[in-house]
N, C-alpha and C positions, 0 to 999 in steps of 0.2 A: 871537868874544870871549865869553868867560863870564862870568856878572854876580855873582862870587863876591868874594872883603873884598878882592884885589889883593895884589899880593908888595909890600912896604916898600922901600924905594928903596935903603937901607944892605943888605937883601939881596939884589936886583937882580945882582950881579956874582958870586953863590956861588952861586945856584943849577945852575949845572953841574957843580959840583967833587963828587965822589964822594964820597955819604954825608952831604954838607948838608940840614939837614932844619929845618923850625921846628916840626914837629908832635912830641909827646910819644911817638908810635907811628907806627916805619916807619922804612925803611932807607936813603933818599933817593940811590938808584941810578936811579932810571927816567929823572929829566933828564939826569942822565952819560950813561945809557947810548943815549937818543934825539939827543943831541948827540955823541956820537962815531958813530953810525951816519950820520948827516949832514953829515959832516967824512970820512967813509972812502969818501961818494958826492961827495964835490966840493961839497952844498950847505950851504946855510946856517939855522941855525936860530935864528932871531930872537925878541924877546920886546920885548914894548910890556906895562906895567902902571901903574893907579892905583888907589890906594887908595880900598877903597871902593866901585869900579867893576867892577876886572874884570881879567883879563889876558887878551891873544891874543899864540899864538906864529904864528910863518910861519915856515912850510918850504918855503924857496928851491932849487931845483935848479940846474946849472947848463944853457943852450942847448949840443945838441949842436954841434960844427962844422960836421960834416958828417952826414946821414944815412947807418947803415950797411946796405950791402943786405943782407938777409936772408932763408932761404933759408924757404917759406912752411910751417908745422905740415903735420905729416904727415897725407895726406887732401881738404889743402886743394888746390882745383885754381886758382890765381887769379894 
C-alpha cells in the first residue's frame, strides 16, 4: 500500500477504462493496460483505496489445476 492522497471513490470504477486520467499530464493507459494483461492470464487485479491514505492494488492469479510436467532447462541434470 502506498501512502499517497488515495483515488476518490466516484473515480474508483474509471480507473481502468482507457485513457482516464485525474492528472493534468499523462496518457492514463498504464492501468488499462496492467488490467488487461491480468484478464488475458485468468487473474485478477483488484484495488482497495482511501482517501488520504493510500491505495493498494492485488494481483490475483489463478491456482493451477493440475501441475504441468515440464521438460528441465537445457543443461539441467535434475
Amino acid at each position: 500500500m502506498d501512502d499517497g492522497c488515495g483515488i476518490a471513490p466516484e473515480d474508483l470504477d474509471r480507473i481502468f477504462d482507457p485513457f482516464f486520467t485525474t492528472k493534468p499530464v499523462g496518457e492514463g493507459t498504464g492501468l488499462a493496460i496492467s488490467h488487461q494483461i491480468a484478464r488475458s492470464h485468468g487473474a485478477e487485479l483488484a484495488v482497495e483505496s482511501r482517501l488520504g491514505e493510500g491505495t493498494e492494488f492485488t494481483l490475483r492469479f489463478p491456482a493451477p489445476d493440475t501441475l504441468e510436467s515440464r521438460d528441465p532447462p537445457p543443461g539441467h541434470s535434475g
